[in-house]
C-alpha positions as CSV (number, residue, x, y, z in Angstrom):
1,X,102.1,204.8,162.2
2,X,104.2,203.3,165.3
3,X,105.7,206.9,165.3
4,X,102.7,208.7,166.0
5,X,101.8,206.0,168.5
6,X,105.0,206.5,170.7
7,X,105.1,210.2,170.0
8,X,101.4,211.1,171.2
9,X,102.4,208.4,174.4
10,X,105.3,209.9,174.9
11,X,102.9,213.2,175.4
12,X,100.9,211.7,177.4
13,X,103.8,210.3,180.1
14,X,105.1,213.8,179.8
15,X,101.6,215.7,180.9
16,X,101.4,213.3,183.5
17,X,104.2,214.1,184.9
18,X,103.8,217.7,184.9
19,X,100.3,217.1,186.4
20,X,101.8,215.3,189.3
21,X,105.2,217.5,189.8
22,X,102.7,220.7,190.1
23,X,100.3,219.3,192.3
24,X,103.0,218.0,194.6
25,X,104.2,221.7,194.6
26,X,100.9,222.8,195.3
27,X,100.4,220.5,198.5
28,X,104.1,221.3,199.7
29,X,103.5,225.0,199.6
30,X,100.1,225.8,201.1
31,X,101.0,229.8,202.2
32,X,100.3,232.7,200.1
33,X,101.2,236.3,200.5
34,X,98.5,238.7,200.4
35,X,97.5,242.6,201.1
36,X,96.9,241.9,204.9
37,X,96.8,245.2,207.4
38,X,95.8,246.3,210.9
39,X,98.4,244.6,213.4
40,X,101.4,244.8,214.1
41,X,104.0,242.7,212.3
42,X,104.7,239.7,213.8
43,X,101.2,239.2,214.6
44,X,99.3,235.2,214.2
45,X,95.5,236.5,213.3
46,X,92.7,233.7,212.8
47,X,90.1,235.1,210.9
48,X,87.6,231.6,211.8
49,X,85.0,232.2,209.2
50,X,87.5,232.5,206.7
51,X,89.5,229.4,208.2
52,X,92.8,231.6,207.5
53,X,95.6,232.3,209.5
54,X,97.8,235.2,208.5
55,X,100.9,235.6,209.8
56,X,101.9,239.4,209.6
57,X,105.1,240.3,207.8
58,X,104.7,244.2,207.6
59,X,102.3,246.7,208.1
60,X,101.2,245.6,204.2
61,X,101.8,242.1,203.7
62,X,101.1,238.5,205.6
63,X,101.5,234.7,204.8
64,X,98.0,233.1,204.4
65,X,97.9,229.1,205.2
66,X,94.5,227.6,204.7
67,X,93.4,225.6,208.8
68,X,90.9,224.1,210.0
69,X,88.8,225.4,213.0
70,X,86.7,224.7,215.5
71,X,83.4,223.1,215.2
72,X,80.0,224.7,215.9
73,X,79.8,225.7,219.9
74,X,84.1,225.1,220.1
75,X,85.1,228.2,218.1
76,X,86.5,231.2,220.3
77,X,87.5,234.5,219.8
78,X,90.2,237.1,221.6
79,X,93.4,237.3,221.8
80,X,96.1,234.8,223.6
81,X,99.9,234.6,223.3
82,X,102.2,231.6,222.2
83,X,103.2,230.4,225.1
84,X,105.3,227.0,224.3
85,X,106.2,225.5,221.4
86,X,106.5,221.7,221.4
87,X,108.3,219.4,218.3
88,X,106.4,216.1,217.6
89,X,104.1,216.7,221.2
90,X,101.9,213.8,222.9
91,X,98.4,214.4,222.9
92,X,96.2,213.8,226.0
93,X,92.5,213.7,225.1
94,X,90.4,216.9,226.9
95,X,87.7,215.5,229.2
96,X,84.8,216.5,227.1
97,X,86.4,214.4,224.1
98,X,87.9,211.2,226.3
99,X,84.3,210.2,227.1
100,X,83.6,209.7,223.4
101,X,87.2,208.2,222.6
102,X,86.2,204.5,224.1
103,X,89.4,201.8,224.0
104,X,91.8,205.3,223.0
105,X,95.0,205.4,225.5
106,X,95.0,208.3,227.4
107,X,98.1,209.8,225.7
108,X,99.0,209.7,222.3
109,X,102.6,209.9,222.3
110,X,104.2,212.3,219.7
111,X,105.1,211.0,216.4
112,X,102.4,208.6,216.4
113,X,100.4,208.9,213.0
114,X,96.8,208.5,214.9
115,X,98.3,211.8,217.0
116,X,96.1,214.8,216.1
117,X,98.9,216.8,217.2
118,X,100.7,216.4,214.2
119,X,104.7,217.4,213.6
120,X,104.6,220.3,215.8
121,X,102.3,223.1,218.1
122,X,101.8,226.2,219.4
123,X,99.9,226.3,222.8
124,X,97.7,229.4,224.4
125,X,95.9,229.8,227.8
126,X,97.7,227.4,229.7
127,X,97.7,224.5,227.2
128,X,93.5,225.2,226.4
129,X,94.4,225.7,223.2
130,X,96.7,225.2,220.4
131,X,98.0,225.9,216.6
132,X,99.0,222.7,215.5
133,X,99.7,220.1,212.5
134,X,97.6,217.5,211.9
135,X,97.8,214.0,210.4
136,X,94.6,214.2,208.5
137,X,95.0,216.8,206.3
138,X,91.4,216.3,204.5
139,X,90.7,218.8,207.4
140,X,92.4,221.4,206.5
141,X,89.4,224.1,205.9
142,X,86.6,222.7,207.8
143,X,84.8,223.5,211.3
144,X,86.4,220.7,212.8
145,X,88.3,220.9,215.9
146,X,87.2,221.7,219.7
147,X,88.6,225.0,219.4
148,X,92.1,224.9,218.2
149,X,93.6,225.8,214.4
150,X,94.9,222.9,211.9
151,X,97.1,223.6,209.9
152,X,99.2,221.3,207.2
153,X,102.2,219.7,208.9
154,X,104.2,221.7,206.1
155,X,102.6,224.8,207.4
156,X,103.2,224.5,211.0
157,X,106.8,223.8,210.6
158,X,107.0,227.0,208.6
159,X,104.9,229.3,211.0
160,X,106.8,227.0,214.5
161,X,110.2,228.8,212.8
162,X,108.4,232.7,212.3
163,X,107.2,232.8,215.6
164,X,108.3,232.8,219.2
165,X,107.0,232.4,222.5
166,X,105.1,235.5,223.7
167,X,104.4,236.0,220.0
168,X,100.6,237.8,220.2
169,X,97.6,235.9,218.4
170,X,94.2,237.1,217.2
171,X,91.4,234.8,217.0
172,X,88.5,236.2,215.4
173,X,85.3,235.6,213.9
């Protein structure tokens, strides 16, 4: 009887673990590569509705990473270039959100964990907007920014080495 007992725990321990070792795999790799055509490789396209960015890798193929987006009234569509990329950037509040961010310093410095900015970003149109990581990564997939793309830190260190300034993006509904 104290066989069976250690054998089925000994089950047990070991589905757990596999449970555990797959879903860290799962949250480490977030990007998929899917059928994807219509720009030209090299290409960063936000479908918003679809809270998707592809990056384009031919004229057949792209990586898919699951972001977040912005909320009702911030989306945007149109196109934009990267124009900088920044490693572990500060965060300065926009004026619309400061108002509603009472006792919060005016700059978050980089590598903070209450940054928003997360490990790393992409800005467009003169710093308006960015692709960025986030530290709260329970928004991945929602309408939840004011107007830029969230994407898992994991994600945006993997998209920060693809791309380059100057690298086109397509933001669309």
């Amino acid at each position: 009887m104290t066989t069976v007992v250690v054998k089925r725990t000994a089950l047990f321990v070991v589905i757990v673990v596999l449970w555990a070792v797959l879903m860290a795999a799962a949250r480490a790799s977030t990007q998929d590569v899917v059928a994807f055509s219509g720009y030209q490789p090299g290409t960063v396209v936000v479908k918003t509705t679809e809270r998707r960015l592809y990056f384009v890798i031919d004229n057949g193929r792209a990586l898919r990473f699951p972001v977040g987006v912005g909320r009702r009234g911030k989306t945007w569509t149109g196109r934009a270039v990267i124009e900088t990329k920044r490693v572990q950037p500060a965060w300065q509040a926009p004026p619309e959100i400061w108002g509603n961010r009472t006792g919060a310093p005016p700059v978050i410095p980089g590598g903070s964990p209450n940054n928003p900015m997360g490990e790393a970003a992409l800005t467009m149109r003169g710093g308006e907007y960015a692709i960025h990581g986030t530290n709260n990564p329970a928004s991945i997939g929602g309408f939840v920014s004011s107007g830029c793309i969230r994407m898992h830190n994991s994600d945006i260190r993997a998209l920060y080495q693809m791309v380059s300034v100057g690298t086109p993006v397509v933001i669309e509904q």
